[in-house]
C-alpha positions in Angstrom: 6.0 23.1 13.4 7.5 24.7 16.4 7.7 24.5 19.3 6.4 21.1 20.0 7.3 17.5 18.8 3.5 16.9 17.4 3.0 20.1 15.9 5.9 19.5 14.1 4.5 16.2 13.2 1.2 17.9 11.9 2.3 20.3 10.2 5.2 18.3 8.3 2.3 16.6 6.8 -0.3 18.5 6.4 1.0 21.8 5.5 4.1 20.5 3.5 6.3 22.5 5.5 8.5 20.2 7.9 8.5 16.5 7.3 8.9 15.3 4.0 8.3 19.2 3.4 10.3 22.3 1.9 12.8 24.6 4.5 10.7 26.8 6.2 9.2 29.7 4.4 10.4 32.3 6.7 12.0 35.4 5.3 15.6 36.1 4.7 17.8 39.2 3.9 21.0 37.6 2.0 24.4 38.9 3.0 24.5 40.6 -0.1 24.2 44.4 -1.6 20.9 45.7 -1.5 19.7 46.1 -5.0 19.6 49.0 -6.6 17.0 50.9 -8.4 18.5 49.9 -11.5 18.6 46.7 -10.9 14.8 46.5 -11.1 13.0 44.6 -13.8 9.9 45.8 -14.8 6.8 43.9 -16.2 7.3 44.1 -19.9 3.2 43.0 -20.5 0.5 43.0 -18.9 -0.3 40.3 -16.0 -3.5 39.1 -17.3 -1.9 38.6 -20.7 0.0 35.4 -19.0 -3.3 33.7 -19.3 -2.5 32.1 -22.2 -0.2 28.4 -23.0 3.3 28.2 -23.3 4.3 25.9 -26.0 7.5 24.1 -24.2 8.8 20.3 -25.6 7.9 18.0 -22.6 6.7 20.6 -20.7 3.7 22.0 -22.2 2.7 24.7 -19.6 -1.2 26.2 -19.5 -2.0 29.6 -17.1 -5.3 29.3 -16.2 -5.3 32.5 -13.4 -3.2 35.5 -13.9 -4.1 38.8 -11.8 -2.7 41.3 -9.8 -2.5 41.1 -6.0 -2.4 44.2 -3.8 0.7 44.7 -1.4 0.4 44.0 2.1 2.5 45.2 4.9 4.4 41.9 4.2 4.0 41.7 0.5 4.8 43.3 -2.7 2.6 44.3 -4.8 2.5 40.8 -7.4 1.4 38.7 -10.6 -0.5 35.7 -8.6 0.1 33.2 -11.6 -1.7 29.5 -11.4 -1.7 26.9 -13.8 -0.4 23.3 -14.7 2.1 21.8 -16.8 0.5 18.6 -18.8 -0.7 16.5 -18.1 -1.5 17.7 -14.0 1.2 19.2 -12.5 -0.3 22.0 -10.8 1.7 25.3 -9.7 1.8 28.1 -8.0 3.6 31.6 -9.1 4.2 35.0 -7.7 5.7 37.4 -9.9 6.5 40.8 -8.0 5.4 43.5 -10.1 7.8 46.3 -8.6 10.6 44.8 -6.6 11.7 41.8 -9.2 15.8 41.8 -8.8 16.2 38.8 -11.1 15.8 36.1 -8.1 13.8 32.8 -8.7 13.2 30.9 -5.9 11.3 27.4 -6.0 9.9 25.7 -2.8 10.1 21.8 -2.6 7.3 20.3 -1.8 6.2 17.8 1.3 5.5 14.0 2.2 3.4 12.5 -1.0 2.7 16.0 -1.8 -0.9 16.4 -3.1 -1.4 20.1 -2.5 0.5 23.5 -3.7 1.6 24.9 -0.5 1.2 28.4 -1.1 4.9 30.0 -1.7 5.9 33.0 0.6 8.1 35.6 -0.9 11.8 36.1 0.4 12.9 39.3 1.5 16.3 40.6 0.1 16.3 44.1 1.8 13.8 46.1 -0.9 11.4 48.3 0.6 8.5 46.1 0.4 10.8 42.7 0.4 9.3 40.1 -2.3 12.1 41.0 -5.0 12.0 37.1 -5.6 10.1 35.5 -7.9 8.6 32.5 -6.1 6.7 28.9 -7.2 5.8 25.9 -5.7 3.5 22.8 -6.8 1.4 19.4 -5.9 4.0 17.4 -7.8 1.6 16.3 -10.0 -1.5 15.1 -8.2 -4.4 16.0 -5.6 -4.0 14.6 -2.6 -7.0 12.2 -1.1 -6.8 13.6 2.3 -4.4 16.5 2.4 -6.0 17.2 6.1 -4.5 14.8 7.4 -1.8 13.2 5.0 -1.9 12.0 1.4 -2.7 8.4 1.2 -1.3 7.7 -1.7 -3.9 5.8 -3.6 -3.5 7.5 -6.5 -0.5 5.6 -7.3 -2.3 2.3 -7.7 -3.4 3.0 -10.7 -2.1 6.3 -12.4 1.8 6.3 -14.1 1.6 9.5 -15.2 0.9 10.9 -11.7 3.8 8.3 -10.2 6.0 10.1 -12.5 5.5 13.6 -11.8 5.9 12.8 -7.8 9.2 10.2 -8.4 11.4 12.6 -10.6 9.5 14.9 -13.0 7.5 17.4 -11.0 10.2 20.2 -9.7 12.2 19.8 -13.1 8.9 21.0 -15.3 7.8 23.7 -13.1 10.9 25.1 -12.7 10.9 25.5 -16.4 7.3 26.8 -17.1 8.2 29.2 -14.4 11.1 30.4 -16.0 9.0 30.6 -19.1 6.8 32.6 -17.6 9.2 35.2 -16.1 11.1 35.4 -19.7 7.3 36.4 -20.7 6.8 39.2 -18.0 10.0 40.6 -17.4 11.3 40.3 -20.6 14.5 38.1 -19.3 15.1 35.6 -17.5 16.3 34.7 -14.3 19.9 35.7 -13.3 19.7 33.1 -10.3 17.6 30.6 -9.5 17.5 28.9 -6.2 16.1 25.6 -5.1 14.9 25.3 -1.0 13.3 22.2 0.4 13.6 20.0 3.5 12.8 16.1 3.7 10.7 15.6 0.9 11.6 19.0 -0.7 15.4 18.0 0.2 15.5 14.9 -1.6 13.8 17.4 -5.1 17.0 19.3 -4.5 19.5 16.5 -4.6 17.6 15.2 -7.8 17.6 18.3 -9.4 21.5 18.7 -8.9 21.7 14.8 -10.2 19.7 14.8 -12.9 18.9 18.6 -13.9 22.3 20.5 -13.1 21.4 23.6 -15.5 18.0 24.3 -13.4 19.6 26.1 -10.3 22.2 28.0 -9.5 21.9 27.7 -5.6 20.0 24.5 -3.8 19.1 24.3 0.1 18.4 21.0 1.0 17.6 19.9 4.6 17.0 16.2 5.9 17.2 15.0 2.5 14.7 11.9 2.1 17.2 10.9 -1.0 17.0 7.1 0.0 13.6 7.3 -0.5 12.7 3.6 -0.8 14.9 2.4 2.0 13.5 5.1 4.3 9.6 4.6 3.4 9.4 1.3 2.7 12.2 -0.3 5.1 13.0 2.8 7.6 9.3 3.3 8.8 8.3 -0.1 8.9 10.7 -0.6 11.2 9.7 2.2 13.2 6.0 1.3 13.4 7.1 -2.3 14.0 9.8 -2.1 16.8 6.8 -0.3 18.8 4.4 -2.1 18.4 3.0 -4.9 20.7 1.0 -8.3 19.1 -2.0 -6.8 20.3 -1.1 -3.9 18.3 -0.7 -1.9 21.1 2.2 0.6 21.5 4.5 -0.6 23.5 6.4 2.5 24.3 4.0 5.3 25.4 4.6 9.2 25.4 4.1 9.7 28.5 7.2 7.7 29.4 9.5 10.1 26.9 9.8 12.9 29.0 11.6 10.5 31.7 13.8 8.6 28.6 14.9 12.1 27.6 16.2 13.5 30.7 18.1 10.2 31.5 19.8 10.4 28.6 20.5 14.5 29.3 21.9 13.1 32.5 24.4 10.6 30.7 25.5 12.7 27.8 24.7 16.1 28.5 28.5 17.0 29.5 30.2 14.9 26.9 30.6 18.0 24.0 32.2 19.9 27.1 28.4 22.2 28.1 25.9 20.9 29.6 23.1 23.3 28.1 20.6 20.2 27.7 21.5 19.5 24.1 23.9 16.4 22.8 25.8 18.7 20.4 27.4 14.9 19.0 24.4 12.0 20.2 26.4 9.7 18.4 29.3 10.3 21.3 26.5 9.2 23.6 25.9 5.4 24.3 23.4 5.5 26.8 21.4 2.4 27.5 17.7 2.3 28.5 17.8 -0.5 30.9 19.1 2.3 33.4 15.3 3.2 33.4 14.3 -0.1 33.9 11.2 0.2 36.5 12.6 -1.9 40.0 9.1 -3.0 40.6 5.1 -2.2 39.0 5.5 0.4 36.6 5.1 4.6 36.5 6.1 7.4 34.3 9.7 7.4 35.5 10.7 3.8 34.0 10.7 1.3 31.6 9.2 -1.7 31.8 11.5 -4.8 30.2 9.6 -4.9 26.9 9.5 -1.0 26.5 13.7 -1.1 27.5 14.0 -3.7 24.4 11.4 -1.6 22.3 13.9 1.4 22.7 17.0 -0.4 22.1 15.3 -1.3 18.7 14.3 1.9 18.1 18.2 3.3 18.5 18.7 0.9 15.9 18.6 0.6 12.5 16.9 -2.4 10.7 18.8 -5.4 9.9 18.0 -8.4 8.3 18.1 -12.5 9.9 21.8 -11.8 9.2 22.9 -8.8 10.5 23.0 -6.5 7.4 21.6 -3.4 7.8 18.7 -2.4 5.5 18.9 1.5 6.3 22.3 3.5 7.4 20.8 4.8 11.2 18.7 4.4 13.6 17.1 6.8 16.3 19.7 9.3 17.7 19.8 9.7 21.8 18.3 13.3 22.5 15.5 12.6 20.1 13.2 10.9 22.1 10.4 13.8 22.7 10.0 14.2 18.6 8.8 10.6 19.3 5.7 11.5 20.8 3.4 11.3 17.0 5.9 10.0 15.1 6.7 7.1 16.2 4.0 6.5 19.0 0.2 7.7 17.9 -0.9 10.5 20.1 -4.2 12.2 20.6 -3.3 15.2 19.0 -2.5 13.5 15.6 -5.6 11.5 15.6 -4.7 8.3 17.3 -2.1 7.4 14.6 1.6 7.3 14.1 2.9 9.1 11.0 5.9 6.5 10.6 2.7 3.8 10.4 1.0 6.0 8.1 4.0 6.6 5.2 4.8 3.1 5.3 1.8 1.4 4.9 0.5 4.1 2.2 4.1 4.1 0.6 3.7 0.3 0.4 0.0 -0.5 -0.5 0.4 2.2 -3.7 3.4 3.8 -4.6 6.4 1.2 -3.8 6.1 -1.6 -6.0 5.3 -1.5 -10.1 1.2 -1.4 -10.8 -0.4 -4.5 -10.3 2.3 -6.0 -8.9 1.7 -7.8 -5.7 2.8 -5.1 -2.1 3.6 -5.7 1.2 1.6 -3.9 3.8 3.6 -2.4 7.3 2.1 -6.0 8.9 3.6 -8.1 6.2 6.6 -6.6 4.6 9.5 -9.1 5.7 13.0 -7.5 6.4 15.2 -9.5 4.0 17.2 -8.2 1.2 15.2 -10.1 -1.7 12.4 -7.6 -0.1 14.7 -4.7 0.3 15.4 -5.8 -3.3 12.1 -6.1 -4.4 11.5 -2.3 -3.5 14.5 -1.0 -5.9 12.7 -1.2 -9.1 10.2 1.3 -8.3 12.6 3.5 -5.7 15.4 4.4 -8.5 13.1 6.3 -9.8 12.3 8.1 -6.6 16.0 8.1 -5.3 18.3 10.9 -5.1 21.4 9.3 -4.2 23.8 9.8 -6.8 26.9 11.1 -5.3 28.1 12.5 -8.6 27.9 16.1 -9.3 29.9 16.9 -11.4 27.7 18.9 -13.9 26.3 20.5 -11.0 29.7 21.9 -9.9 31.4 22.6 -13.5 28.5 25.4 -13.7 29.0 26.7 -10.6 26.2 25.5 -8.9 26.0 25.6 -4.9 24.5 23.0 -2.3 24.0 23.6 0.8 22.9 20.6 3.0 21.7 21.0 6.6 20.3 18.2 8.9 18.6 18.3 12.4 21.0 15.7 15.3 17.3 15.2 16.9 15.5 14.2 13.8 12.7 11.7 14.5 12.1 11.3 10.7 15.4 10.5 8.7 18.1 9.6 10.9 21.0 12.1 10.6 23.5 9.0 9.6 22.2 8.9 5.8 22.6 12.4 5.0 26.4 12.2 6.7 26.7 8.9 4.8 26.0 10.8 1.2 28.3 13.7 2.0 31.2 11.8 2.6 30.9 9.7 -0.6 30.0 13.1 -2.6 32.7 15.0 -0.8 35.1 12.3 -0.1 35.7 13.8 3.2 37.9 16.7 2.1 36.6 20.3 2.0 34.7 21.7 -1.2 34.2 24.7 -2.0 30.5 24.2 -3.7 29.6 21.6 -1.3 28.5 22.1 2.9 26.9 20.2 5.2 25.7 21.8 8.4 24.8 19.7 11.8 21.9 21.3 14.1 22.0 20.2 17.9 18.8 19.1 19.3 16.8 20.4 15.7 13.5 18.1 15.0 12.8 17.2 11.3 13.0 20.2 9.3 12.4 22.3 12.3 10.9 22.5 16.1 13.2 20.7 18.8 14.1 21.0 22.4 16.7 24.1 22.8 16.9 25.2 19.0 14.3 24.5 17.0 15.0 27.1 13.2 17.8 26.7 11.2 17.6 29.0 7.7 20.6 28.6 5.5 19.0 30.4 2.5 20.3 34.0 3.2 24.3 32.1 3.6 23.0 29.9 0.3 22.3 33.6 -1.5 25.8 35.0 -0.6 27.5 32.2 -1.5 26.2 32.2 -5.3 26.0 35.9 -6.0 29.4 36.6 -3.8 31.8 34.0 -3.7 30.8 33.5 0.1 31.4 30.2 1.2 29.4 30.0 4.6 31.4 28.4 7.1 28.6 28.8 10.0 24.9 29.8 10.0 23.1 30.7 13.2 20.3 28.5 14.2 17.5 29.9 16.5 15.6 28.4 19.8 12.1 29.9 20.2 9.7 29.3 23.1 6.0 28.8 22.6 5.3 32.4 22.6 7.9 33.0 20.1 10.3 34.6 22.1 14.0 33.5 21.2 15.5 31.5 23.8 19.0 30.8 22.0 21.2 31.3 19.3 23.8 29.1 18.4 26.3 29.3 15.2 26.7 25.9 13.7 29.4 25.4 11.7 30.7 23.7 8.5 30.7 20.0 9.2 32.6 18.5 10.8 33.6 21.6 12.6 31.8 22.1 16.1 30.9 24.6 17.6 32.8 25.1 21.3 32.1 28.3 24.3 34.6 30.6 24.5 34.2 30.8 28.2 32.5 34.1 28.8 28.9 35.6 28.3 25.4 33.7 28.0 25.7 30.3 26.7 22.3 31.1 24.9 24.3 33.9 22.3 25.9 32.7 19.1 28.4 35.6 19.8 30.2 33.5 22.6 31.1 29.9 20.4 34.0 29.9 17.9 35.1 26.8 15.8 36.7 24.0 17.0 37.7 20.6 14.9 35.8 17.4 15.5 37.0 15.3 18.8 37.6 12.5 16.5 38.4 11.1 12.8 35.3 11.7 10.6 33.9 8.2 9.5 30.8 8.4 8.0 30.3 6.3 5.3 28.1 3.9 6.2 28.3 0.0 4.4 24.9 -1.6 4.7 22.2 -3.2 1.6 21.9 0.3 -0.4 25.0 1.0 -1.2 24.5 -0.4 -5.2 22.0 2.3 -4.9 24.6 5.1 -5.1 25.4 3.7 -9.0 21.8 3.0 -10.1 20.9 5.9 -12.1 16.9 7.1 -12.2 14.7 8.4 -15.4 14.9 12.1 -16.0 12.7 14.0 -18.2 13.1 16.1 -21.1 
């Protein structure tokens, strides 16, 4: 995932844990009181006794491994829990068997899924950390080629599966979970929290839309919420606007490093630093035919048809008639996340993962079963298409803006989104948040903007951004974060920055003194102009079109 574009790339879709994936499964120590002895929970019976069913309606939950796993010098001692809930949704859960404070914490899962990414245990200060009870799961499926990326032929032909991925999945396993916890500790959770990015974002809007009683807390980064718009329409486009007629890209990665710095040069200065990130891109309306080559070609230019290639890609998709089919395009200051992505590289196999999801998203899971798909090569970019891709993506689609049963139990969310992302333009997720917040301040609702931040994580200056321990404090202490620090690490791991970001739309602006690489020297400034995100373009009935939910 970090530091580079396609590591990020590989890793978001083979590990689950950047694109389409969950946050980052780094530790956190919440801004809250360490717990205290008392507050333990002990097991109540023994681990190996979860082995057994658990009879729930619509859920019914089986534990086929249940055994006790030694500490480490990272991990507590734990139950290591595995199972399924019927009729395949596998899962993984870790049940601390000394430092349990009454936490639940579920991981969203990433791209088609396929795979239970093994969940790491968040640290909230005990003496070995782990006093969080943690799951994740496959949503419901085995992936084909999980090495590489799920290609989604299991959707041709199974319903059941189709279900579990669209809406059903996080919903079940959060409740076999708690089932199982009830069983152990006696009791069950006192919080539960929700942490996904892309994929594992878009299970956390859902979960608020459709299941407001499952968490307390839910950290959701890059939301994929449109998800038919952005698989079908979103990275068609991409793998289209690149691509020559002999199928050929047109833009190559080794002209991105030369894009990128051209568009440092233009925009750099414009958030008032020039510390080679676009704090704004959207402030930035830089034009590739500045690179256009003067004669031949090299590494430092654009030929004509790679100019227009870019331009497109800056875009978003549009129709014959100008209406836009997604809400963004390509933000300047992204163009190295491109490198994979967008443009196959030899490091992911000689194939773009925009190609990929498209063409497996439309082949199998985008239209009803046995109903006749579009491929990447022949999917036309009309609205009776666009149209044609609603039936099947309600059921996917998190893009309700209501909350309101969400909010009247006090639940938190915490949105997050990286200005560089290569996967899900930024404009979406600032397009929701204004029609759930209706541009005014809430106080169970933030959205926070990371400069130069890939998809999910990685990225030029900063490339880690972990809102969990802020999401913690807000729930348990009436904390409402109004900035979280986001990290730049170089390839050794050494950090190279801090930098607070702040409560959209706040920015973040230097105080004038000290290193501009230490959160300690930014305070909060307004934004430079009128916030205006909401975006009109063809998915807009999609914010009123509710989706299944399960029992």
């Amino acid at each position: 995932m970090r530091p580079l574009k396609i590591v990020t790339a590989i890793t978001a879709l083979t590990l689950a844990t950047a694109a389409f994936a969950p946050a980052p499964a780094a530790t956190f120590v919440p801004a809250i009181a360490v717990a205290a002895p008392e507050s333990i929970l002990r097991p109540v019976t023994a681990c190996t006794d979860l082995a057994r069913g658990f009879a729930l309606p619509g859920a019914a939950t089986h534990v086929t491994v249940a055994t006790v796993v030694a500490a480490t010098g990272t991990d507590p001692e734990y139950c290591g829990v595995q199972g399924y809930v019927e009729p395949a949704v596998r899962f993984e859960l870790r049940l601390p068997t000394r430092t349990y404070a009454g936490r639940y914490l579920q991981y969203g899962c990433g791209g088609f899924c396929g795979l239970v990414n093994p969940p790491a245990f968040a640290d909230c200060g005990l003496h070995h950390g782990g006093d969080v009870a943690v799951a994740a799961t496959d949503d419901g499926h085995i992936g084909k080629t999980p090495a590489v990326v799920d290609d989604g032929s299991w959707g041709a032909h199974d319903q059941a599966a189709r279900n579990d991925l669209e809406f059903r999945a996080p919903h079940v396993v959060s409740r076999a979970s708690k089932a199982i916890i009830q069983a152990f500790y006696g009791a069950p959770p006192r919080k539960s929290y929700f942490s996904g990015c892309s994929d594992g974002g878009r299970e956390g809007l859902q979960l608020a839309q459709r299941y407001p009683a499952d968490f307390d807390g839910i950290d959701a980064g890059a939301p994929a919420n449109s998800w038919s718009p952005l698989l079908g329409v979103y990275q068609t486009w991409l793998a289209r606007a690149n691509t020559a007629t002999d199928g050929s890209p047109i833009l190559t990665a080794a002209k991105l490093p030369a894009l990128h710095n051209a568009v440092l040069a233009a925009c750099d200065h414009l958030d008032g630093l020039a510390d080679g990130q676009l704090d704004d891109p959207r402030a930035c309306h830089f034009d590739p035919a500045a690179l256009t080559c003067p004669d031949g070609d090299s590494p430092a230019c654009l030929t004509p048809d790679q100019v227009a290639a870019t331009r497109r890609l800056y875009s978003p998709p549009t129709d014959a008639y100008g209406t836009l089919l997604y809400p963004g395009g390509q933000l300047p200051g992204s163009e190295l996340s491109w490198a994979g992505w967008i443009i196959a590289t030899p490091e992911t196999g000689g194939f773009a993962f925009a190609r990929n999801l498209a063409d497996n998203y439309l082949r199998y899971l985008g239209y009803p079963i046995g109903a006749p798909a579009a491929t990447v090569d022949t999917f036309a970019f009309t609205q009776a298409e666009f149209d044609r891709l609603t039936r099947v993506g309600v059921r996917y689609n998190a893009m309700s803006p209501d909350l309101s049963a969400f909010h009247r139990r006090g639940g938190k969310l915490l949105l997050w989104h990286g200005w560089a992302d290569e996967a899900i333009p930024p404009a979406g997720t600032l397009d929701y948040y204004q029609r759930l917040t209706h541009g005014r301040p809430q106080d169970w609702a933030r959205l926070f903007m990371v400069p130069s931040l890939y998809h999910c994580g990685g990225g030029t200056t900063l490339t880690e951004f972990d809102p969990l321990r802020e999401l913690v404090a807000w729930v348990e202490r009436g904390t409402t974060p109004t900035r979280v620090t986001a990290t730049g690490r170089d390839a050794a791991g050494t950090v190279t920055r801090t930098r607070p970001v702040f409560a959209y739309p706040q920015r973040a602006v230097y105080d004038g003194t000290g290193s501009i690489d230490d959160a300690a020297n930014f305070r909060p400034a307004p934004p430079s102009s009128p916030v205006r995100d909401v975006v009109h373009w063809a998915g807009e009935k999609l914010y009123d079109l509710p989706g299944p939910v399960a029992p």
